[in-house]
C-alpha positions in Angstrom: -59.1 -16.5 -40.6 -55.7 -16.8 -39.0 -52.9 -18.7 -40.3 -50.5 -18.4 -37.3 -50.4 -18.2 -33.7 -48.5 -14.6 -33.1 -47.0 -13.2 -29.6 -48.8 -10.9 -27.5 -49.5 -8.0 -28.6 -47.3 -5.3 -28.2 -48.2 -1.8 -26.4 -48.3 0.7 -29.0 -47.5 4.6 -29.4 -49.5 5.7 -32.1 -47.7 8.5 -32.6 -44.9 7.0 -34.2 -47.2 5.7 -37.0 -49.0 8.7 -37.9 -46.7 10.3 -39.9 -44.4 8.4 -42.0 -45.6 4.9 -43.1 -44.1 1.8 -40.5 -43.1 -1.4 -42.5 -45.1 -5.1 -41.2 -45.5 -8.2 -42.3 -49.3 -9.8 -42.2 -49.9 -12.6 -40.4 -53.7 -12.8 -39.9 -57.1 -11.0 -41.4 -60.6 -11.7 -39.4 -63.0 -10.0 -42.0 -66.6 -8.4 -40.6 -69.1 -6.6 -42.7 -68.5 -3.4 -40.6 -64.9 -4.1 -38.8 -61.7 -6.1 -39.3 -58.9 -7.0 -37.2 -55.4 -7.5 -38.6 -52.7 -8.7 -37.4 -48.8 -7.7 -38.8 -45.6 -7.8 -37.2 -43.3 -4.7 -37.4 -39.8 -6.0 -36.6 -40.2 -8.6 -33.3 -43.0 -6.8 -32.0 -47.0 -8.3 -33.1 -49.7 -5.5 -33.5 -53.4 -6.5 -33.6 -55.4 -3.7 -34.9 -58.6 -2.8 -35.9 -59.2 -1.7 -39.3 -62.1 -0.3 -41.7 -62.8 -3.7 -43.8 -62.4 -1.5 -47.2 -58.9 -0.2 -46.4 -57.5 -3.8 -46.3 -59.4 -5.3 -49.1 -57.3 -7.0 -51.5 -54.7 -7.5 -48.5 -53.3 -11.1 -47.5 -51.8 -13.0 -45.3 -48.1 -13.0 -45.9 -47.9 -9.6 -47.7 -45.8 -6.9 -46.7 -47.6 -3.7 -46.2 -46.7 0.2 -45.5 -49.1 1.4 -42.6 -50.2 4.6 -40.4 -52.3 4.7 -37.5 -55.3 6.5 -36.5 -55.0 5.6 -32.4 -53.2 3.1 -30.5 -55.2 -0.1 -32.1 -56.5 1.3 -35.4 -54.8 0.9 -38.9 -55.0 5.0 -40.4 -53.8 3.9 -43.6 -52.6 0.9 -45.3 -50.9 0.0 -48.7 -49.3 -3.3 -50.2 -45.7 -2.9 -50.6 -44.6 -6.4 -51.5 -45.3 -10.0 -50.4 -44.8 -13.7 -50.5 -45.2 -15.5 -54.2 -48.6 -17.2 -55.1 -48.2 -20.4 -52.6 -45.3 -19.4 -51.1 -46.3 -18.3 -47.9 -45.7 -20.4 -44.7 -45.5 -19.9 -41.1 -42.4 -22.3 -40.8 -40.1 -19.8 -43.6 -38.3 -16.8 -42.8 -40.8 -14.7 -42.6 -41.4 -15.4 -39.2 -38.4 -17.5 -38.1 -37.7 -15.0 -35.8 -40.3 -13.4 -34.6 -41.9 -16.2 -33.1 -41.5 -16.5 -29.1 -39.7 -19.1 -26.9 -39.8 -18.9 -23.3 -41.0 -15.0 -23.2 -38.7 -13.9 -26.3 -38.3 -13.8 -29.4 -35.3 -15.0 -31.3 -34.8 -11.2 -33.0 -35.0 -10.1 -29.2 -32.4 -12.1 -28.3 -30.2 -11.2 -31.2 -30.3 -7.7 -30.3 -29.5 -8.5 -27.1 -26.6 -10.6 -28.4 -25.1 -7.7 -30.3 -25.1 -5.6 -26.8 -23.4 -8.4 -25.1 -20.5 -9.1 -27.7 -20.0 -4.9 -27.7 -19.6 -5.5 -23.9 -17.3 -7.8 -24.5 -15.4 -5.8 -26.6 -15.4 -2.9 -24.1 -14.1 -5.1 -21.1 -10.7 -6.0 -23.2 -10.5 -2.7 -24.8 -10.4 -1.3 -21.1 -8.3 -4.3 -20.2 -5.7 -3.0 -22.8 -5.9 -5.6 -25.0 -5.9 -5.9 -28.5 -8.4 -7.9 -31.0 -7.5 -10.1 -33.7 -8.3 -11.6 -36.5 -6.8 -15.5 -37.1 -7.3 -17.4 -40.1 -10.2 -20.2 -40.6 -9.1 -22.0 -42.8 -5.3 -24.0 -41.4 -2.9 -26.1 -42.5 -3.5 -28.4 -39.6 -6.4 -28.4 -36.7 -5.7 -29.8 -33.1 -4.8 -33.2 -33.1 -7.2 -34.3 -29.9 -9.4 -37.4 -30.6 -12.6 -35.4 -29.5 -12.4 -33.1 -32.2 -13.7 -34.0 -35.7 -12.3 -31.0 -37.6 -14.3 -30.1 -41.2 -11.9 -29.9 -44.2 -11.9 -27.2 -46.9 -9.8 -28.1 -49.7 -6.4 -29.1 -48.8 -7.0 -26.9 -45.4 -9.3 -27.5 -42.1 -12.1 -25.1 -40.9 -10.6 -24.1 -37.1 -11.4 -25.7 -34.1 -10.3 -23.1 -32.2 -7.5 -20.4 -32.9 -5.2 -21.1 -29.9 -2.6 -22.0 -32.2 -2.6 -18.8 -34.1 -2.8 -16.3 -30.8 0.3 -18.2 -29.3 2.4 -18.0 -31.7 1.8 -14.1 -31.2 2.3 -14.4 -27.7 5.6 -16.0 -29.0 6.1 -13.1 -31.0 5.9 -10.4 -28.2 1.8 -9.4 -28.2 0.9 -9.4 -24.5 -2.8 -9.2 -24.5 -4.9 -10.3 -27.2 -8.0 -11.7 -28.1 -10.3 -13.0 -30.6 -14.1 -13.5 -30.8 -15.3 -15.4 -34.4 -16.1 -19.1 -35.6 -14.8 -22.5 -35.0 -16.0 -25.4 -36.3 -16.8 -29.0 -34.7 -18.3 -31.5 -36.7 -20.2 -34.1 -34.7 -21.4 -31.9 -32.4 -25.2 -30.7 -32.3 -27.9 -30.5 -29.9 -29.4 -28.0 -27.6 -26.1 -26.8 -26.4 -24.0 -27.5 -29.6 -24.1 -26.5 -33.2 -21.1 -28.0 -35.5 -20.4 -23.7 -35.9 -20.0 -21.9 -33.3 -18.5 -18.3 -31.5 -15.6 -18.6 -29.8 -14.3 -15.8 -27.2 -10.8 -16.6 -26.8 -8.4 -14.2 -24.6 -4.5 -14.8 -23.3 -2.1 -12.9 -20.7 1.4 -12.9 -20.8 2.7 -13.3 -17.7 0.0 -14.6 -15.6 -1.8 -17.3 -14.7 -5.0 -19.2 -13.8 -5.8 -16.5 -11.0 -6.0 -13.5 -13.7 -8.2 -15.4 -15.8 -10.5 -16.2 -13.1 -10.7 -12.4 -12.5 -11.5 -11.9 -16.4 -14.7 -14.2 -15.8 -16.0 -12.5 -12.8 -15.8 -9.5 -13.6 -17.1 -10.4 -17.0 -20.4 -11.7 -15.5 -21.0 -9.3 -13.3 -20.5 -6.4 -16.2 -23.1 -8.8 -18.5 -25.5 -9.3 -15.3 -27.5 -6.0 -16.0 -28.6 -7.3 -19.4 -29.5 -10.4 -18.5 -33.9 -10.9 -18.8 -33.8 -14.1 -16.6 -32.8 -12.0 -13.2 -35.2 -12.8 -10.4 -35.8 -10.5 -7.3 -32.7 -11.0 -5.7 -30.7 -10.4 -9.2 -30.3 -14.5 -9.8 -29.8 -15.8 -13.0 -32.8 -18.0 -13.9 -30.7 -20.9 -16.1 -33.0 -22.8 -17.7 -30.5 -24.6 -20.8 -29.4 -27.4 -18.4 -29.4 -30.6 -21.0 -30.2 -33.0 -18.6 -33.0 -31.1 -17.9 -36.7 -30.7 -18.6 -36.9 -27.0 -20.6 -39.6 -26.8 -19.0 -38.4 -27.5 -15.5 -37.9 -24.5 -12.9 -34.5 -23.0 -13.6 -31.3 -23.0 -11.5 -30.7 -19.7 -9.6 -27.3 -18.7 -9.7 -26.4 -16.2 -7.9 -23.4 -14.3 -9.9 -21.7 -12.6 -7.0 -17.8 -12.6 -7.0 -15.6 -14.1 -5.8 -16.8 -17.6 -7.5 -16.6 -20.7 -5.8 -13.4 -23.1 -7.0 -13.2 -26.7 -6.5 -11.1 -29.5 -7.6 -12.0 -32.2 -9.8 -11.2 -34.8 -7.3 -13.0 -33.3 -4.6 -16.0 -32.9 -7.0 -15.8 -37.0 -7.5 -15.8 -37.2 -3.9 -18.5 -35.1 -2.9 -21.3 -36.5 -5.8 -20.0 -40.2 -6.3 -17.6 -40.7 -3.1 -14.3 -41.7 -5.5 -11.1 -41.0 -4.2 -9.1 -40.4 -8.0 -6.7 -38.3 -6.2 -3.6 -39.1 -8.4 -5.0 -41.1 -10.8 -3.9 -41.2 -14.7 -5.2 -44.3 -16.2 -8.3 -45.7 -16.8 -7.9 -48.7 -14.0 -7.2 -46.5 -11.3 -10.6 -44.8 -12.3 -12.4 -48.4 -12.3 -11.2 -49.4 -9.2 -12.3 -46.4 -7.4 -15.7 -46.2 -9.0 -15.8 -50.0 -7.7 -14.6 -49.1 -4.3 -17.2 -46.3 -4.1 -19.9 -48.8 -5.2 -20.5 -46.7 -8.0 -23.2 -48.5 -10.0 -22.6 -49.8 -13.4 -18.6 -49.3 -13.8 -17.7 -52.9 -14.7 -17.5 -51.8 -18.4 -15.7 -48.5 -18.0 -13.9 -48.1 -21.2 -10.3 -48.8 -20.9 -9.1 -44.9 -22.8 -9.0 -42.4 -19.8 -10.9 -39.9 -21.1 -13.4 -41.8 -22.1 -13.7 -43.4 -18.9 -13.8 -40.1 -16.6 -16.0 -38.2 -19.1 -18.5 -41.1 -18.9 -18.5 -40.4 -14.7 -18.3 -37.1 -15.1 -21.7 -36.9 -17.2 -23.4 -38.4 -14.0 -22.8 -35.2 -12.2 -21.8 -32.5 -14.3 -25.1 -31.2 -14.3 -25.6 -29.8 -10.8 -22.6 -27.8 -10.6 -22.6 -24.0 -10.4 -26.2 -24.2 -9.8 -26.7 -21.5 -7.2 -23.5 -19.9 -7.5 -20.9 -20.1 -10.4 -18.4 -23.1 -10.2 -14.8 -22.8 -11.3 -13.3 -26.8 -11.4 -9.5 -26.6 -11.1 -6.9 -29.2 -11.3 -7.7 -31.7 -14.0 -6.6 -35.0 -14.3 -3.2 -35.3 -15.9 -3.8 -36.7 -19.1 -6.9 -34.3 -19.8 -4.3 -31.4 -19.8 -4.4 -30.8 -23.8 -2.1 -27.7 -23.9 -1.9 -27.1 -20.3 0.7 -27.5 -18.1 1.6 -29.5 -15.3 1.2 -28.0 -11.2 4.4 -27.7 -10.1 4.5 -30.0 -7.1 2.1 -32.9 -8.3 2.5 -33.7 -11.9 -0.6 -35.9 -11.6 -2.7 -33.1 -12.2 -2.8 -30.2 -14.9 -3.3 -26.5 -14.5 -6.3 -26.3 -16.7 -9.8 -23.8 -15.3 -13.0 -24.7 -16.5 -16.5 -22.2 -15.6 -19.6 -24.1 -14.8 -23.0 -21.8 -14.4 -26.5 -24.3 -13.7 -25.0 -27.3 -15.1 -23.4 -25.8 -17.9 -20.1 -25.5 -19.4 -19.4 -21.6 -20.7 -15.8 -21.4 -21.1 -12.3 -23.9 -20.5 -8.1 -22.2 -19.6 -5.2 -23.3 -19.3 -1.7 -22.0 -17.9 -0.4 -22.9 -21.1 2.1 -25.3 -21.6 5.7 -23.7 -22.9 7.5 -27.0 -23.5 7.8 -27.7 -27.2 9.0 -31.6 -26.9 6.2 -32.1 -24.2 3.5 -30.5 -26.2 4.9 -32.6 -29.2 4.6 -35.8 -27.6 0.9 -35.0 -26.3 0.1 -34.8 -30.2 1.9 -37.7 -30.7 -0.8 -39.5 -28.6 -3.6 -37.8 -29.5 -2.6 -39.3 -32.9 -2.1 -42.7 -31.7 -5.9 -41.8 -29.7 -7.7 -41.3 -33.3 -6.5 -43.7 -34.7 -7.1 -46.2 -31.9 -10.8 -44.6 -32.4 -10.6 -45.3 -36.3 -11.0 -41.4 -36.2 -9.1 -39.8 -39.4 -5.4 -38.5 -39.5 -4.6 -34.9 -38.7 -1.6 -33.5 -40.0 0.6 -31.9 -37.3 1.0 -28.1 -37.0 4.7 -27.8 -37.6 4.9 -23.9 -37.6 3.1 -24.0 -34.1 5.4 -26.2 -32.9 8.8 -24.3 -34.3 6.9 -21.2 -32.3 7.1 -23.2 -29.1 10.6 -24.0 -29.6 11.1 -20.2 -30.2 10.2 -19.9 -26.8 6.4 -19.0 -25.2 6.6 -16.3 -22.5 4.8 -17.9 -19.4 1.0 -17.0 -20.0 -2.5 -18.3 -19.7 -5.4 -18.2 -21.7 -9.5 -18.8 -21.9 -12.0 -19.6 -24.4 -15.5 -18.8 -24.0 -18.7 -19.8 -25.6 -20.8 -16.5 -27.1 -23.5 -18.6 -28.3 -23.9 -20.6 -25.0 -23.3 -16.7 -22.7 -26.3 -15.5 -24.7 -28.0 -18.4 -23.3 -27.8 -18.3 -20.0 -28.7 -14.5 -20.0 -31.3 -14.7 -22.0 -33.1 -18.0 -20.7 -32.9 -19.7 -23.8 -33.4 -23.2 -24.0 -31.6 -24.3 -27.1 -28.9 -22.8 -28.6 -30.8 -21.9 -32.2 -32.6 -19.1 -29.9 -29.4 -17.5 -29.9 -28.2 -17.5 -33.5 -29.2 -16.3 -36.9 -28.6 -19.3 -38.5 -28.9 -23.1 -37.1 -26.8 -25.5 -38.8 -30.2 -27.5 -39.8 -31.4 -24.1 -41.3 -29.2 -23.3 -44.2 
């Protein structure tokens, strides 16, 4: 009998089993009269061996065993060491939640590669000369932007991000710092969200938008050697595209530097043919979606952001789909904490990465304005509650830091999880954690 479907059996070195007893889990018994076959996992990796039917009598499925080998596919000895409770056992627990393989890997496979790619991480801003640090979770007050629906702990919020937190040490002299750790979006799960997530977030004094797209090449490009999904001519095979069929052939992005850069308004032009060079409110979008004979823009909502995110769904999934997109100059009011381009205050100097279709990381040259960055929170208070989304308080302290005076800098966050994904050709972001929020 066999109660679950395993992997493929791994390639084994006996030798490593001969001596001191190896740890697996049991996951299927097919009793003979003269031979058995048993199947265990050891860590990620699924052994089926053959065993004398006597050495695992009294063995189940689900039990934890010590065991030697006699040759590559033979059990030498074997001993009960533990096991599931009577009626306990399940292929759907943890016992196998990540072992089991998607797409070529398993989820513990993944996970170790994980842990290589965050130490890489670490090593590229170490050599960088920056610092990491540790902000707070829990805040007096999240960001105020109607698209976030922040969790609340007590009197306090769980983070949506820390930008807050590393600028006001950029205020207070630190030059290079980053953080890599949770945030926390409610309202936000599905094959490239969970409502808790890792956030890379890095800042430079003294530079801007063009050091930052530095940072992300040559990030890549360090990462590109662990990736599993590389075809022959060392292409990324994405495969978590939403819009997408997982099953679908992947994008092949080709990771090469420098990375192509376009601007939002010439992405409009080139997939829907708008013109929304200059434009900051909603009407100005309608009219050149109409104009365009974009189909079905009649009922464009009449909040900007609503509006352009809504047109911007209709093609954001083919960009950076054979080579890694950076989309510059953002509409105006989707600058959040950015700052205006000098020269044409239409548009903000906000950075966002796009690899097959999908969005790993968002910058800014960060606005240094205090009154400007309180009246954009002003709005996004008068947004939510326009939304009937709840109040926020605002973060006062961050504010009196402005006012102190931010040093001209710029700064990126970056999704782990989703990273993890693209280089390991996962499909939904639970492949690349330990814990999904529906698992807990």
């Amino acid at each position: 009998m066999a109660s679950h479907s395993p992997n493929r059996p791994a390639p084994v070195s006996h030798k490593s089993f001969t001596e001191a007893p190896a740890i697996g889990r049991v996951v299927s018994i097919v009793q003979g009269q003269d031979t058995a076959t048993i199947g265990l996992y050891r860590e990620e990796q699924f052994f089926l061996l053959a065993a004398d039917p006597l050495k695992i009598d009294g063995v189940s499925i689900g039990d934890i065993v010590g065991f030697t080998l006699s040759a590559p596919d033979r059990i030498g000895t074997l001993e009960r060491i533990g096991g599931a409770a009577p009626r306990a056992w399940r292929d759907g627990g943890d016992a196998l939640r990540w072992r089991k393989e998607y797409g070529g890997s398993t989820r513990m496979e993944r996970l170790r590669l994980r842990h290589r790619i965050v130490r890489e991480l670490r090593a590229y801003f170490d050599e960088e000369g920056f610092i990491e640090v540790e902000t707070p979770i829990l805040v007096p007050a999240p960001s105020p932007e109607a698209q976030f629906s922040p969790f609340t702990a007590g009197d306090r919020f769980l983070i949506t991000s820390p930008e807050f937190q590393l600028k006001r040490m950029l205020v207070g002299g630190f030059e290079r710092i980053y953080r890599i750790g949770p945030v926390f979006r409610g309202r936000e799960a599905g094959r490239l969200h969970n409502p808790e997530f890792t956030l890379l977030e890095w800042y430079r004094a003294g530079c801007g938008l063009g050091a930052l797209a530095q940072d992300l090449e040559a990030i890549l490009q360090r990462l590109l050697p662990l990736a599993t999904v590389q075809d022959e001519k060392g292409r990324l095979g994405v495969t978590a595209d939403p819009y997408a069929n997982p099953d679908a052939e992947p994008a092949r992005v080709d990771i090469a530097a420098p990375f192509h850069r376009h601007s939002v308004a010439q992405l409009f032009r080139e997939h829907l043919g708008m013109n929304i060079a200059g434009a900051t409110r909603a009407a100005e979008l309608r009219r050149a979606a109409i104009d365009a004979g974009v189909a079905d823009t009649e009922g464009l909502p009449e909040d900007f952001e609503a509006a352009f995110f809504l047109l911007w769904s209709r093609f954001e999934h083919e960009l950076g789909r054979d080579r890694p997109l950076l989309v510059v100059d953002w509409p105006a009011p989707l600058a959040s904490l950015a700052r205006l381009k000098p020269g044409d205050p239409t548009v903000a100097e906000r950075m966002e990465l796009l690899l097959g279709g999908i969005e790993l990381a968002n910058g800014f040259a960060e606005l240094t304005d205090a009154a400007e960055q309180r009246r954009r929170f002003e709005k996004d208070l008068a947004n939510r509650a326009a939304r009937a989304l709840p109040a926020v308080p605002l973060d006062e302290r961050f504010l009196d830091s402005l006012a102190q005076g931010l040093p001209p800098a710029a700064g990126m966050a970056l999704g782990v999880d989703r990273l993890v994904m693209v280089l390991t050709g996962a499909t939904h972001i639970a492949q690349v954690l330990p814990f999904a929020w529906d698992e807990l």
